[in-house]
MIVEXGU-187519 format. One record per atom (N, C-alpha, C, O): y, z, x; residue in three letters. Coordinates in steps of 0.1 Angstrom, whole numbers, plus 2048, in hexadecimal, padded with zeros to 3 digits. Layout:
YZXALA;...
//
This chain:
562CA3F1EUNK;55BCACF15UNK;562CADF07UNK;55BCB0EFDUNK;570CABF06UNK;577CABEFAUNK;577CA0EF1UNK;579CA0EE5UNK;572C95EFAUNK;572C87EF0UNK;560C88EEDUNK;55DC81EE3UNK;554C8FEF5UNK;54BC8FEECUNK;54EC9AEE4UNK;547C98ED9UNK;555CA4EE3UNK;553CB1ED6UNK;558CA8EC9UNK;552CAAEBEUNK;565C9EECCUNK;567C98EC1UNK;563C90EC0UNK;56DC8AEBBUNK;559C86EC1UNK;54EC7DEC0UNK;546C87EB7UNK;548C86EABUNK;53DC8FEBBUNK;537C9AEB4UNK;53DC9AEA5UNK;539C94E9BUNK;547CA0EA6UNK;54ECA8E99UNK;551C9EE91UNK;552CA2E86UNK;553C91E94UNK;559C87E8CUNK;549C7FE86UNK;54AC79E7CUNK;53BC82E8FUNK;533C7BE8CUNK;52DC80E7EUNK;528C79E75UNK;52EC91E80UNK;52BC9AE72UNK;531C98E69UNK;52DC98E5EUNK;541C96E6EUNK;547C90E5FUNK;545C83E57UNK;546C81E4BUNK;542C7DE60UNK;538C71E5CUNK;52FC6FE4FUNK;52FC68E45UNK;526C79E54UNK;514C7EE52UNK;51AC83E43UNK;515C7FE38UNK;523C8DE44UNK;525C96E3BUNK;52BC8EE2DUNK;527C8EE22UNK;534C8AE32UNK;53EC7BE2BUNK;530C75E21UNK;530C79E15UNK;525C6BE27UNK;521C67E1EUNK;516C6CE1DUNK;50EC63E1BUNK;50FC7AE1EUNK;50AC85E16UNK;50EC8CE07UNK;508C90DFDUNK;51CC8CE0CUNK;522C97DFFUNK;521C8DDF0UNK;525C92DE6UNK;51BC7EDF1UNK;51EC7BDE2UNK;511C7EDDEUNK;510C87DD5UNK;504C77DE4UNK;4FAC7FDDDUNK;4F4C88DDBUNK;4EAC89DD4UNK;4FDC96DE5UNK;4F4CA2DE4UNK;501CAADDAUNK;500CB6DD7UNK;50FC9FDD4UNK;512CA8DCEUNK;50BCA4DBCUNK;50BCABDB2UNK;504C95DBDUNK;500C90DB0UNK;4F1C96DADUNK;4EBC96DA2UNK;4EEC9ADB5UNK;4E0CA8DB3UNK;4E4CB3DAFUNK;4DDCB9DA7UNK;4EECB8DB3UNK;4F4CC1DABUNK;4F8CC4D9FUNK;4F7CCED98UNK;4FFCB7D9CUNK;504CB7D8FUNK;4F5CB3D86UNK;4F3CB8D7AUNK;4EDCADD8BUNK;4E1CACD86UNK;4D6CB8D83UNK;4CCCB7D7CUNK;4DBCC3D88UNK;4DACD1D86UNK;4DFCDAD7EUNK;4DBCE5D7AUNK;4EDCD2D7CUNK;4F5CDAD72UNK;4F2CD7D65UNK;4F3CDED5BUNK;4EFCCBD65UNK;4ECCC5D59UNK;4DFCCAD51UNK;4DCCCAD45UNK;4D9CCFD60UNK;4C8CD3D57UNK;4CDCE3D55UNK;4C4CEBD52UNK;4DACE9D56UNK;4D8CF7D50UNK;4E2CF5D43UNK;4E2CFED3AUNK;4EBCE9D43UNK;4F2CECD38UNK;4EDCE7D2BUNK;4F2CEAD20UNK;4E1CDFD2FUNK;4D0CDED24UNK;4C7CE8D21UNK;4BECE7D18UNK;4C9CF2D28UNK;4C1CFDD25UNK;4B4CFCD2EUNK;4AAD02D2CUNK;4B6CF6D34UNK;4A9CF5D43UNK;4A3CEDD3EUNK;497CEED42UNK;4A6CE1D35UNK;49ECD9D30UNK;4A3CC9D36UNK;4ACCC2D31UNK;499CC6D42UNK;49CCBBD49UNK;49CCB0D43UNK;492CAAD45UNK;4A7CA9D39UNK;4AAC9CD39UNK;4A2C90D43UNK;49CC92D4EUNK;4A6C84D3BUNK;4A1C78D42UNK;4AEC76D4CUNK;4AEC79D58UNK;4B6C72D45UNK;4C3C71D4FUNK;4C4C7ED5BUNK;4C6C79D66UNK;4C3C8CD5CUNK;4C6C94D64UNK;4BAC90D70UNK;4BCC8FD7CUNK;4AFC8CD6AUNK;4A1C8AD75UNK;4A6C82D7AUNK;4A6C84D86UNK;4ABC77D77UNK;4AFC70D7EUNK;4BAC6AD89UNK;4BBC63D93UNK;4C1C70D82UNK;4CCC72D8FUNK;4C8C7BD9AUNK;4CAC79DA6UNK;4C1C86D94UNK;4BDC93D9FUNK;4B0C87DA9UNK;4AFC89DB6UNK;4A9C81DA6UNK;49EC7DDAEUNK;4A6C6DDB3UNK;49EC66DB9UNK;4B2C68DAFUNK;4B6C5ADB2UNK;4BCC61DBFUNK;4BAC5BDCAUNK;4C1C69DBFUNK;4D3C6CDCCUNK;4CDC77DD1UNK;4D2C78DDCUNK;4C3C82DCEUNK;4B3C88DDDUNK;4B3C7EDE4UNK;4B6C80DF0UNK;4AEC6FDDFUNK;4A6C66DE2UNK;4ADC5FDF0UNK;4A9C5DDFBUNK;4B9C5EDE8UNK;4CAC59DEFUNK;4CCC60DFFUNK;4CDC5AE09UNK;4CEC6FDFDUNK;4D0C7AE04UNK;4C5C78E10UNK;4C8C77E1CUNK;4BBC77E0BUNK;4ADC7AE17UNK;4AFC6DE1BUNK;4B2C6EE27UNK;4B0C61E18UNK;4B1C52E23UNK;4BBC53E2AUNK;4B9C50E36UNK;4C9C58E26UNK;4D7C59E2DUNK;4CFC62E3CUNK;4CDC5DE47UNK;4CBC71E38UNK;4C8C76E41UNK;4BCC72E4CUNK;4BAC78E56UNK;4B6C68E49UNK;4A8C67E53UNK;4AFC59E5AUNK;4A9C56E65UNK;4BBC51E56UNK;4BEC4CE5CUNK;4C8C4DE67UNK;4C8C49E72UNK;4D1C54E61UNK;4DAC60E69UNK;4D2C65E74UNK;4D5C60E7FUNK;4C9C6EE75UNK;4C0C74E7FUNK;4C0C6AE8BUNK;4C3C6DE97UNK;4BBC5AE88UNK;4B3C55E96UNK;4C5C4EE96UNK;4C7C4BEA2UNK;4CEC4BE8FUNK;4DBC43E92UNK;4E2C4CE9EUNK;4E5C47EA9UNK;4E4C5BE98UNK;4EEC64EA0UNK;4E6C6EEA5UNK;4EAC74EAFUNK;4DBC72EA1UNK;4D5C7CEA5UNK;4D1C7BEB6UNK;4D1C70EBCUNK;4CCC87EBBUNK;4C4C87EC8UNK;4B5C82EC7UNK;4ACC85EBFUNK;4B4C7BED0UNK;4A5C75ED2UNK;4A4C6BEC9UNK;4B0C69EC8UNK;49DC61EC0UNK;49DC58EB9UNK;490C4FEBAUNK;487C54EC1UNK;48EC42EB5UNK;47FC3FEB0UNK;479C3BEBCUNK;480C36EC4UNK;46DC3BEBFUNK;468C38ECDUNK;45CC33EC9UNK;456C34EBEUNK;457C2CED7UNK;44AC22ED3UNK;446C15ECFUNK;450C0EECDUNK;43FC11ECEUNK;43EC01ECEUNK;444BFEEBCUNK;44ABF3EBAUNK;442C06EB4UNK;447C03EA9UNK;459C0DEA7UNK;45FC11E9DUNK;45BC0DEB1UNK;469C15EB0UNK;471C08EA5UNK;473C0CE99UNK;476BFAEA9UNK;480BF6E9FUNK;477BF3E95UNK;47EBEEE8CUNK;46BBF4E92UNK;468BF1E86UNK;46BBFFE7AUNK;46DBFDE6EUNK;46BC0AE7FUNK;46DC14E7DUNK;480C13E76UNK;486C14E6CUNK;483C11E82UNK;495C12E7DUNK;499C06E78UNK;4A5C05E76UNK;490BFAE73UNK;48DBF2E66UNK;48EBF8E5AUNK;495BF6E50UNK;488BFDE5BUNK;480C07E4BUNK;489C12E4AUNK;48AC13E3EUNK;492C1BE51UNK;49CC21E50UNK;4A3C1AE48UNK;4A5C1BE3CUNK;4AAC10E51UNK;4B8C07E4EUNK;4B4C02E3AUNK;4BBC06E30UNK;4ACBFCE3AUNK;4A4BF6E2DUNK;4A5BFEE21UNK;4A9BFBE16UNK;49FC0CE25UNK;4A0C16E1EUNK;4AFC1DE1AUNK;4B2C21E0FUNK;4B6C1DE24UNK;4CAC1EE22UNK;4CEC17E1DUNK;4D8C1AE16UNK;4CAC06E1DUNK;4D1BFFE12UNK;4CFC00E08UNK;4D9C00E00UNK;4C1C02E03UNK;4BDBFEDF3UNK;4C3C06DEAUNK;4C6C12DEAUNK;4C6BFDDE1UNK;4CABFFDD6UNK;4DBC01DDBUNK;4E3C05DD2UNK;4DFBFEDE4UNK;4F2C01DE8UNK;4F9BF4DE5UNK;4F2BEADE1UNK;503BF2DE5UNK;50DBEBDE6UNK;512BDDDECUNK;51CBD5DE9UNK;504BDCDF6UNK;502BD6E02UNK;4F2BD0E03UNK;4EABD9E02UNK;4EFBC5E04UNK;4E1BC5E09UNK;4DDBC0E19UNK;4E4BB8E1EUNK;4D0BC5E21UNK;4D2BC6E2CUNK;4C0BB5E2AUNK;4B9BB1E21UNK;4C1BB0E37UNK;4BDBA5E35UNK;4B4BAAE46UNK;4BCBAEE4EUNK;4ADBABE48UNK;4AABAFE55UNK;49BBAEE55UNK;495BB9E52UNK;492BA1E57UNK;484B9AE57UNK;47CBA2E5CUNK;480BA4E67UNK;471BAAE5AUNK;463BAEE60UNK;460BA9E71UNK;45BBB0E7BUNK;464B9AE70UNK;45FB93E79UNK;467B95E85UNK;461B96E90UNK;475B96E85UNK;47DB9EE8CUNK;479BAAE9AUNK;47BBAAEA6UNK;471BB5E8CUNK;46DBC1E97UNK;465BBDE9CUNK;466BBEEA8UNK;45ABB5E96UNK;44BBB4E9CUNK;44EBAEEA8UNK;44DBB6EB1UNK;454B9DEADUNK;458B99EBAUNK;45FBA6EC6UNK;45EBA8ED2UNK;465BAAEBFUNK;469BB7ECAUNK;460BC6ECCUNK;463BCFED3UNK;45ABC5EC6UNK;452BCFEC5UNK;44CBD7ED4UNK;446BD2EDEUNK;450BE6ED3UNK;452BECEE0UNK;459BE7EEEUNK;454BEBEF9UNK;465BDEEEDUNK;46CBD8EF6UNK;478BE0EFBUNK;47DBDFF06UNK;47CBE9EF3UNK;489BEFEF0UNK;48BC02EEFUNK;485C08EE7UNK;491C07EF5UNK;492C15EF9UNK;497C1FEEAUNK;49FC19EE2UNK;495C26EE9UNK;49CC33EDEUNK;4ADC2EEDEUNK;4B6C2EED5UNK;4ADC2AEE8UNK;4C0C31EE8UNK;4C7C21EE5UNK;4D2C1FEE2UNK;4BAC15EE8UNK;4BFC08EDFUNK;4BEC04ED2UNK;4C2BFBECCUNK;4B3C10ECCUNK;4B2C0FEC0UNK;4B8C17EB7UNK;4B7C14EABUNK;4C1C22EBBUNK;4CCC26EB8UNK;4DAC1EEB5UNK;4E1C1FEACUNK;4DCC15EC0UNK;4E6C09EC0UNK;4E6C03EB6UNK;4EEC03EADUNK;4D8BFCEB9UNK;4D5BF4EAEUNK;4D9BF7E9AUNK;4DEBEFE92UNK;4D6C04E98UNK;4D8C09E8CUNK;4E7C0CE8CUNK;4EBC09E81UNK;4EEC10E92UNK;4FCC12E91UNK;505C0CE8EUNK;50FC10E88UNK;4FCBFBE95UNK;506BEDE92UNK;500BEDE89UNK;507BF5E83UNK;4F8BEAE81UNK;4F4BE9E72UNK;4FCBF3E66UNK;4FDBF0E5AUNK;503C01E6EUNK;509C06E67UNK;516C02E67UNK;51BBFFE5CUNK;51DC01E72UNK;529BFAE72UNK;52BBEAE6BUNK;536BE4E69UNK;520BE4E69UNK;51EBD7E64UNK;522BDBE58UNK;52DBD6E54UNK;51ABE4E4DUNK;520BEFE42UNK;528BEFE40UNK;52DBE9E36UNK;52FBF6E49UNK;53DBF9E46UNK;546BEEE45UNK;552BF1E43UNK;541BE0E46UNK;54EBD5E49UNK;550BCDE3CUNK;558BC5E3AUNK;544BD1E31UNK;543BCCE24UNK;548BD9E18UNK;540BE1E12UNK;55BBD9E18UNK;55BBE1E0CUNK;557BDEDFDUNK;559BE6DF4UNK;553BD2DFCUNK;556BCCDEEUNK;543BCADEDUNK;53CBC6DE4UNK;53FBCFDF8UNK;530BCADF7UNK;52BBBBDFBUNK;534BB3DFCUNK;520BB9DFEUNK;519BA9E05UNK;50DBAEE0CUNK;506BB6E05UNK;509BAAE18UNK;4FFBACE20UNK;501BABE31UNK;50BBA7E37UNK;4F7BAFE35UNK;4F6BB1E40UNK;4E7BABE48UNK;4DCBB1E47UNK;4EAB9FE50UNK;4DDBA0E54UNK;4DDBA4E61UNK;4E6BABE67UNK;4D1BA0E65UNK;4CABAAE76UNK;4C2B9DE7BUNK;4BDB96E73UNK;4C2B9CE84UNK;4B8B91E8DUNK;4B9B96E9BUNK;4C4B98EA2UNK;4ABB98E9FUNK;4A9B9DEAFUNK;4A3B91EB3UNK;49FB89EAAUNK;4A3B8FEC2UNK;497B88EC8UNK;495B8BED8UNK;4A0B8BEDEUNK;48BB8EEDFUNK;48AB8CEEFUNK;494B83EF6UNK;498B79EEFUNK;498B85F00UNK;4A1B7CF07UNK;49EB7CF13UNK;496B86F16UNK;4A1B74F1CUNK;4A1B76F30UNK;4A4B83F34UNK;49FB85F3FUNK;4ADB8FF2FUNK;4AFB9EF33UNK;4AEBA9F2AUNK;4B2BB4F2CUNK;4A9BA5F20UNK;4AABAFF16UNK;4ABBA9F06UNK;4AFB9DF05UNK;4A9BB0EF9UNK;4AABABEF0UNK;4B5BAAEEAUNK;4BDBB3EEBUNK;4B8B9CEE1UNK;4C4B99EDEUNK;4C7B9FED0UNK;4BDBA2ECAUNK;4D0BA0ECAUNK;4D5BA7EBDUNK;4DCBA2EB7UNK;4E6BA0EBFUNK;4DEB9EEABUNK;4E8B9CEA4UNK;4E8BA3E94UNK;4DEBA4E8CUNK;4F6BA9E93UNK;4F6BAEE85UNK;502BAFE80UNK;50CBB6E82UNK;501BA3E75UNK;50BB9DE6BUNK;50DB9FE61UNK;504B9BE5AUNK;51BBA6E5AUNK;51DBA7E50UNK;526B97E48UNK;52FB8EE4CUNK;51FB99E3FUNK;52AB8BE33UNK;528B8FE29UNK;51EB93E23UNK;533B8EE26UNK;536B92E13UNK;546B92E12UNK;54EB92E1BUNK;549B91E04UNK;55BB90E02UNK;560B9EE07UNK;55CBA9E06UNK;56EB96E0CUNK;575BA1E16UNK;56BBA7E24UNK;56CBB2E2AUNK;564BA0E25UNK;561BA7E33UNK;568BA6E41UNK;56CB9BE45UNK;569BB0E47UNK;574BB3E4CUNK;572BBEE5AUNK;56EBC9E56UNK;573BBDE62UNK;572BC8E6BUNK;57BBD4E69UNK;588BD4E6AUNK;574BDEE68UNK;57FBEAE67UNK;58ABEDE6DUNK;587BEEE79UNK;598BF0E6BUNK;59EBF6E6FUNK;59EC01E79UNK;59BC0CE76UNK;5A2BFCE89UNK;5A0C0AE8FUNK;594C05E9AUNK;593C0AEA5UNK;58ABFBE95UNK;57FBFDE9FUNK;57CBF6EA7UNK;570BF5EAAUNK;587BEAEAFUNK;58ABE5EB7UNK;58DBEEEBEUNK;586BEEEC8UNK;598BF8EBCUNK;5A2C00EC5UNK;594C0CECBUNK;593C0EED7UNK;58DC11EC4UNK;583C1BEC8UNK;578C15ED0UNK;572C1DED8UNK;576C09ECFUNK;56DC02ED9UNK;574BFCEE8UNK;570BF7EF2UNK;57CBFFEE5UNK;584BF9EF1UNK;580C02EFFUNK;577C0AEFDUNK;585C00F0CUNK;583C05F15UNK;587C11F1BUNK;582C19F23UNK;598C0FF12UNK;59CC1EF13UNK;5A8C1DF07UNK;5B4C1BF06UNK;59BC20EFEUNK;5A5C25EEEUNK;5B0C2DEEDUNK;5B1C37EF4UNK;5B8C29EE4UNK;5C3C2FEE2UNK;5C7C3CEDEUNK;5C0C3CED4UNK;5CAC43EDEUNK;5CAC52ED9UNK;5CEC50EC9UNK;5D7C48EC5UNK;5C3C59EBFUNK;5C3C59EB4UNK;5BCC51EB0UNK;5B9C52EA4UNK;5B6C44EBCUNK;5ADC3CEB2UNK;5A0C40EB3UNK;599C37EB7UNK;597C4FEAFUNK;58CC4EEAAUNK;592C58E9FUNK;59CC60E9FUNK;589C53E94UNK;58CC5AE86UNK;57BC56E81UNK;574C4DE84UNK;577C60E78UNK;567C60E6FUNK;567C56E6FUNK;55EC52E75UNK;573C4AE67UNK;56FC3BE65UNK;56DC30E71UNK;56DC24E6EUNK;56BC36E7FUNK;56BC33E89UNK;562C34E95UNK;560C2DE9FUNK;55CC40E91UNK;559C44E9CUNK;547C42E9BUNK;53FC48EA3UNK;544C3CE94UNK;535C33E92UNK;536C29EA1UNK;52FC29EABUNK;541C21E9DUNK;546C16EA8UNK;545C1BEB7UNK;540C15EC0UNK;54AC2BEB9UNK;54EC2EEC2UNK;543C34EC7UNK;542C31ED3UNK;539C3BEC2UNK;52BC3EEC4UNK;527C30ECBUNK;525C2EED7UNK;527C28EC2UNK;51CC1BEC3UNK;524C15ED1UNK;51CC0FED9UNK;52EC15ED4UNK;531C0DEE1UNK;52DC18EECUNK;526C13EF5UNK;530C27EECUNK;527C2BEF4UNK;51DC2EEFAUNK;51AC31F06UNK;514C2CEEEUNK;505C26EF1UNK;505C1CEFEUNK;502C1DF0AUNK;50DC0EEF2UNK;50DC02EFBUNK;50CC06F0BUNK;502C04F12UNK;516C0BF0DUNK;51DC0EF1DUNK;511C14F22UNK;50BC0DF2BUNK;50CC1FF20UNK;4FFC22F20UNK;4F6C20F25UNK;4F1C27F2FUNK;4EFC11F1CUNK;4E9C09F20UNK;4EBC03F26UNK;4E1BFCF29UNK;4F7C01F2CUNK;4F9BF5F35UNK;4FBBE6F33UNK;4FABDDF3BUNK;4FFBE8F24UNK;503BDBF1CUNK;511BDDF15UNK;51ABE5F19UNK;512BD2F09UNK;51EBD2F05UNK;51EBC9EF7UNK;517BBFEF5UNK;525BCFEF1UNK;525BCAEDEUNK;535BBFEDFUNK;541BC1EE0UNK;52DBB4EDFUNK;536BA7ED6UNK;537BABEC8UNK;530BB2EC1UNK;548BA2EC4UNK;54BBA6EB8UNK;554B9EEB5UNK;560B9FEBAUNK;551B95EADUNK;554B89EA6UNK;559B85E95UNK;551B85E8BUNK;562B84E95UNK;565B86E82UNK;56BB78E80UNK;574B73E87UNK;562B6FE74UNK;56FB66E6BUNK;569B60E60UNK;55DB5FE5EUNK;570B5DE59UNK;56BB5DE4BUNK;55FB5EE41UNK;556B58E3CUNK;567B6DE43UNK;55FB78E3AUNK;551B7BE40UNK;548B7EE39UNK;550B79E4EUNK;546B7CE56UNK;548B84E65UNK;54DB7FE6FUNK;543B91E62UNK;540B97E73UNK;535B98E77UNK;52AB9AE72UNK;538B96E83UNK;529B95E89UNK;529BA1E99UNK;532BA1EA1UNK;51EBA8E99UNK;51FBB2EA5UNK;512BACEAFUNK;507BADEAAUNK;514BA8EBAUNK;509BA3EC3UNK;509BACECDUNK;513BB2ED1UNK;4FABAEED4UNK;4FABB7EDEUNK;4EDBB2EE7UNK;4E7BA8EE4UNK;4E9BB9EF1UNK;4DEBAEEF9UNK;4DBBC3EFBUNK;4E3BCBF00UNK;4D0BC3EF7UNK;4C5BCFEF3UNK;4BDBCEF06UNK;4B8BC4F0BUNK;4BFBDBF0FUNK;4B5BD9F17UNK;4A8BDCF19UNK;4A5BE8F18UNK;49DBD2F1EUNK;491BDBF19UNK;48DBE5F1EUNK;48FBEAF2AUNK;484BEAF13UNK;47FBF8F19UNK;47CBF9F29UNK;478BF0F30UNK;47FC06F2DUNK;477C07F3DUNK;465C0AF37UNK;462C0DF2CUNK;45FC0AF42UNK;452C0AF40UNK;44CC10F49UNK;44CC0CF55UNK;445C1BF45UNK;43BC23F51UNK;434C1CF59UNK;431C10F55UNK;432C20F63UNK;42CC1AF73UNK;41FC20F75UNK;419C1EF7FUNK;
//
């Protein structure tokens, strides 16, 4: 119970971590329209409606990554497509992840693997500090659907720390905010009754996972 409260607490710090830049640049986009005399500039509109914009995609993706319950239905990964798509644009990073993808899996896959699925796409993120891309490729397989999600760009690198938190029986001290994405996402795995490959070399990581399919009413 103590290692989920700090799973929990570490996951908010998370959420909160990359919330606080755009809801503090709406702000300042606020201050700006009073120290104009309430008279909304071009520049203040837009920062205030660029990092709202920022804020609300962070959060609707956040929701189905960490939140309870998550996307369901035959268009569930096409759904946490258009999430992921919408968190990259315009970032640091571009995400590469084909239409054609969801459609072949389309209603194959449960809530709690389409949570997975988005997580490693976040941790893929996290492996490019200098910026690059990230692609996604699903396909059906003989037990379940396969995954792959690869970051490449200069310096990409597996994080510090998130070998040790995926492990079987992590070390004490190794979940930290910058961590515990990993540590979510392998519990999922376990979960499911699968398991996340993790592969790094020049200037490429790659996270593989075999997705089970959905159960199906009788």
């Amino acid at each position: 119970m103590l290692i989920d409260l700090r799973v929990a607490q570490l996951l908010c710090s998370r959420v909160c971590h990359d919330l606080i830049g755009p809801v503090g640049a709406v702000n300042s986009g606020i201050e700006l329209l009073g120290e104009e005399g309430g008279t909304l500039s071009d520049d203040a509109m837009a920062l205030i409606v660029r990092s709202s914009a920022q804020a609300s995609r962070r959060l609707a993706f956040y929701r189905i990554a960490f939140g309870l319950g998550g996307a369901t239905g035959p268009r569930a990964v096409a759904e946490a497509r258009d999430l992921a798509m919408a968190l990259f644009d315009k970032g640091r990073a571009g995400l590469d992840w084909p239409a054609e993808t969801t459609r072949c899996t389309e209603g194959m896959v449960g809530p709690e693997a389409v949570k997975l699925l988005l997580n490693l796409v976040l941790m893929a993120a996290d492996c490019l500090p200098r910026g690059g891309g990230v692609a996604v490729r699903a396909a059906p397989m003989g037990e379940g659907v396969g995954i792959a999600v690869t970051a490449v760009g200069e310096g990409a690198r597996l994080r510090d720390g998130i070998a040790d938190v995926m492990a079987a029986e992590p070390p004490p001290g190794a979940l930290s905010a910058h961590t515990v994405a990993a540590a979510f996402a392998q519990s999922l795995a376990r979960a499911l009754g699968t398991g996340i490959e993790i592969s790094e070399h020049n200037g490429e990581v790659r996270f593989a996972a075999l997705l089970p399919f959905a159960e199906t009413e009788s």
